[in-house]
Every structure is written in structure tokens, then in C-alpha cells.
C-alpha positions in Angstrom: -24.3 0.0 -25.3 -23.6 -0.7 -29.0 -20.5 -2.9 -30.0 -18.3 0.3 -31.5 -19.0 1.7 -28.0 -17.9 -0.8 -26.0 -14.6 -1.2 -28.3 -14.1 2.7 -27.1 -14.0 1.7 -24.0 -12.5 -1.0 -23.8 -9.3 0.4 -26.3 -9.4 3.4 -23.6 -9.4 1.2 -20.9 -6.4 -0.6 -22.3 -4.7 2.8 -22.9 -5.0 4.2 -19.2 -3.5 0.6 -17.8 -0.5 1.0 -20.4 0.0 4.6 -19.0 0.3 3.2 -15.4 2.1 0.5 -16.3 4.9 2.3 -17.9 4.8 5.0 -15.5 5.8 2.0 -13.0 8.5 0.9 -15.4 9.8 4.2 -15.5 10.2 4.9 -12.1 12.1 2.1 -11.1 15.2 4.6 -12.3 14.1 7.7 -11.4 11.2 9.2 -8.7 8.2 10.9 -10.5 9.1 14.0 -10.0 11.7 13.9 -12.8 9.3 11.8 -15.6 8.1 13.6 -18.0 4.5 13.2 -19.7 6.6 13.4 -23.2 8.8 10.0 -21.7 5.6 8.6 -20.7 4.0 9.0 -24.0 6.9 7.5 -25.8 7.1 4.8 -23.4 3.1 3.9 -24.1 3.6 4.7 -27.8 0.6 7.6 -28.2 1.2 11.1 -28.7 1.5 13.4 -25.6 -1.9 14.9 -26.1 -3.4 11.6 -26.0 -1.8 11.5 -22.1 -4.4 14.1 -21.2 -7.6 12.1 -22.0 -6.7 10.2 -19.3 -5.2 11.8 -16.8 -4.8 15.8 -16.2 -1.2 15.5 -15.1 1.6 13.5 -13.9 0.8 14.3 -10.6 -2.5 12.6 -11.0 -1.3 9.4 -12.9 0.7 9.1 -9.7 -1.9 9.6 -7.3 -4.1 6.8 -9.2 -0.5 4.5 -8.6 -0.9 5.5 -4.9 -4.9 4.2 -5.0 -4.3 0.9 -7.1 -1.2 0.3 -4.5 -2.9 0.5 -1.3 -6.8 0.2 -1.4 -6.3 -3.8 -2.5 -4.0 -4.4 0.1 -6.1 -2.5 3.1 -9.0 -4.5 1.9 -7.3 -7.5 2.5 -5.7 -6.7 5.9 -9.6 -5.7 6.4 -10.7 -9.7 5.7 -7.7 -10.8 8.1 -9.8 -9.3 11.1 -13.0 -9.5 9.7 -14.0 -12.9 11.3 -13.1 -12.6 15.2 -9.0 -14.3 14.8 -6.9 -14.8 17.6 -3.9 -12.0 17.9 -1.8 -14.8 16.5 -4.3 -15.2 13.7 -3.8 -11.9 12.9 -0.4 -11.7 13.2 0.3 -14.5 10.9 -2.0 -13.7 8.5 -1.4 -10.1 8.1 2.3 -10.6 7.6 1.5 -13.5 5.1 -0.8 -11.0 3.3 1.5 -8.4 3.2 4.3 -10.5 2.0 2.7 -12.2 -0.9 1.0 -8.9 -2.2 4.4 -6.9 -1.9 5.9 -9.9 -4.1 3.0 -9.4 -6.6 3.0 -5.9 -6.9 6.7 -5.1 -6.4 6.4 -2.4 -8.9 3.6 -0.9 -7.0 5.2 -0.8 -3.4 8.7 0.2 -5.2 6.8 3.5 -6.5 5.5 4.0 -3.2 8.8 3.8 -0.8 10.6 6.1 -3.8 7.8 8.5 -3.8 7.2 8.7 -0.2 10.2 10.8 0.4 11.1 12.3 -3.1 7.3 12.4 -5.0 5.6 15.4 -5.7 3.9 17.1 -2.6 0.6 15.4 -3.9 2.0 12.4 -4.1 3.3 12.0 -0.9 0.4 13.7 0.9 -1.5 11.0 -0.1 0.8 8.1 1.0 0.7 9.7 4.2 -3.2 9.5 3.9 -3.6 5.6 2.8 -0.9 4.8 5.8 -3.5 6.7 8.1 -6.5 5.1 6.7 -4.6 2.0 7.7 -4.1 3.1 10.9 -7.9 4.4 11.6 -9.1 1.5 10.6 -7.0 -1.0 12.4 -7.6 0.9 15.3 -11.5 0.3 15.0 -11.2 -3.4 14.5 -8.3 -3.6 17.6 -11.3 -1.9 19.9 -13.3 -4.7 19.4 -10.7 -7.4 20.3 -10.4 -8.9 23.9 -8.4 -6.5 26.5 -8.9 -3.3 25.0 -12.2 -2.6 25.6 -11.3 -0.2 28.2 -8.7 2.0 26.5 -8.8 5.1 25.1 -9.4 5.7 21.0 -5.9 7.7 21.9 -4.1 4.8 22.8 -5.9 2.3 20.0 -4.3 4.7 17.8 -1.0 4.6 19.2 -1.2 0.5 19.2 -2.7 0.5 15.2 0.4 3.5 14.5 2.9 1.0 15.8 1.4 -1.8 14.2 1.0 -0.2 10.4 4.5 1.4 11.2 6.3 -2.0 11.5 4.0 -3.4 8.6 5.4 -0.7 6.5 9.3 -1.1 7.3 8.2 -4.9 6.8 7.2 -4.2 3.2 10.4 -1.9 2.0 12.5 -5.2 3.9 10.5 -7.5 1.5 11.2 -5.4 -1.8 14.7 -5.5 -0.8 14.5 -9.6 -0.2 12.4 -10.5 -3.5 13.7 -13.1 -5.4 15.7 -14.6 -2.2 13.5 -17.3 -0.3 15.6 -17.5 2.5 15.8 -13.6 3.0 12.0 -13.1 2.9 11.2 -15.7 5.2 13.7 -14.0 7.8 11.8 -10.7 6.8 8.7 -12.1 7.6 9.8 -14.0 10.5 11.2 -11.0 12.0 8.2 -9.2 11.4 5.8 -11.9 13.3 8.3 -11.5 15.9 8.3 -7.7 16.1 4.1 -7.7 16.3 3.7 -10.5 18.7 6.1 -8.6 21.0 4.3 -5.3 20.2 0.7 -6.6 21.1 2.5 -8.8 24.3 3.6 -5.6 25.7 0.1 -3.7 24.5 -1.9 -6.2 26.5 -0.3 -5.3 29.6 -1.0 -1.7 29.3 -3.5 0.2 31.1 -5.1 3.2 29.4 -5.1 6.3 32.2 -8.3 7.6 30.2 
């Protein structure tokens, strides 16, 4: 690849990110729906036709938000259970996780509980798909874990749909506590609190299947 080429890249590269990035800015005072690519353009400083060599709409800048918001946060939840914890473990860890990447990507997760309910049907299509990814995948590391080798993939999902559930209320809790030490250790406090009790009760169950 020859130096001019690799400036290309690069210069697009550095384009696409400021897209994204004032897409982000943007929606923290109004949902998607209602940005324009003509706002985003101005925002980024390039004409509006230059928006398109990048992405084909603003419904697909958003759905590349909803990838870079959730695919580095399930991969970490991922390494949490990779190496045979404790419940505790994961407990702990997973709220610690999820509290210090909300707090680093606050624009990220602030798109995501706005768009959720008022995105374009796209967008919130594929929220609803990275939250079940989240659940499938909890669920196949939960069947591995002592005491629920006899239950039913039905009930793992139930468990790992309770679990992502609370993590998800934990995370809106956190955007609203950012900034406040005090409130996001009572967030995440009450979120260790919520799990424990959660997979307490789960233990105890017996899968009729």
C-alpha cells in the first residue's frame, strides 16, 4: 500500500469517526429520528454528499452506534465468565464492568436508552437483538456453572433474561448517577444486591423439564 493510499484511508477513517461522533453529540437533545444528514454534515464540517461515502443513511450511521455500543461491552462480560468464577465473582465483576464502561461511553449508552424507545424501527430492532445476544450467550456460559446442569435451555434463558434485564436498568441508573460518586456506588450496590438475590433464588429452582 503506497503512502498516498494509506493517507486515503486513514483521512476516511478519520471522517467516518467524526460522523459518529457528532451524531452522538447530537442526539443528546434530540432521538435520531429527528437528525438530519444535512445537521450532521454541518456538525462534521463536509458537504452532505460526502455523508454518503460513508454510510447509506442515517438509519445505518445509527445502527453502526448500536454495534460500537454493545459488541465491546458483551465481549467483556464474555471474559468475566470466561475463566470458571464463583457466582460472586461474576456478580462483582460484571457490575464493575458494566459500570466503568457506561461511565466511559456515556454518549454511547445515552444513544441507546433514547433510541430504544423513540429510534427508527431499524434502530431499535437491533437493540432488541444485541440485548438477546446478551441473553443467548449468558445463558450458554450459566449451563456450564455448578447447579444448573439439569435445567432446561428454557429456563437458562429465563435466568440470563432476568440477569441482562436488571444489568440493563443498572446501566440507564448509572447514566442518570455520572458524575455523583456516592450515587453510582448506590447504583451498583443495588445492582450486586438485585443479582445475588436473583441467582440465590435461581439455585433453588428445579427445572420440571
Amino acid at each position: 500500500m503506497t503512502e498516498t493510499t494509506e493517507t486515503r484511508v486513514e483521512r476516511k477513517e478519520r471522517t467516518r469517526r467524526a460522523i459518529l461522533d457528532a451524531t452522538l453529540v447530537l442526539c443528546e437533545e434530540s432521538s435520531l429520528v429527528a437528525l438530519s444528514l444535512r445537521q450532521v454534515a454541518k456538525q462534521v464540517g463536509i458537504v452532505p454528499t460526502a455523508f454518503y461515502r460513508h454510510f447509506e443513511s442515517i438509519e445505518s450511521l445509527g445502527l453502526a452506534l448500536v454495534d460500537e455500543s454493545f459488541v465491546s461491552l458483551r465481549a467483556m462480560l464474555r471474559d468475566v465468565r470466561r475463566h470458571d468464577p464463583t457466582y460472586r465473582d461474576i456478580v462483582d465483576q460484571s457490575v464493575d464492568t458494566l459500570v466503568s464502561h457506561v461511565r466511559k461511553e456515556r454518549q454511547h449508552f445515552q444513544f441507546i436508552v433514547r433510541e430504544r424507545a423513540a429510534g427508527p424501527l431499524a434502530v431499535r430492532a437491533a437493540i432488541r437483538h444485541q440485548i438477546e445476544l446478551s441473553e443467548r450467550e449468558l445463558a450458554t456460559d450459566l449451563a456450564r456453572l455448578p447447579g444448573t446442569d439439569t435445567w432446561s435451555p428454557e429456563d437458562l434463558q429465563v435466568l440470563s433474561s432476568l440477569i441482562v434485564t436488571a444489568m440493563v436498568a443498572t446501566a440507564e441508573d448509572i447514566l442518570v448517577a455520572v458524575g455523583r460518586p456516592d450515587a453510582e456506588k448506590a447504583v451498583a450496590e443495588r445492582a450486586r444486591t438485585q443479582l445475588r438475590m436473583v441467582i440465590i433464588g435461581a439455585l433453588n429452582w428445579r427445572s420440571e423439564s
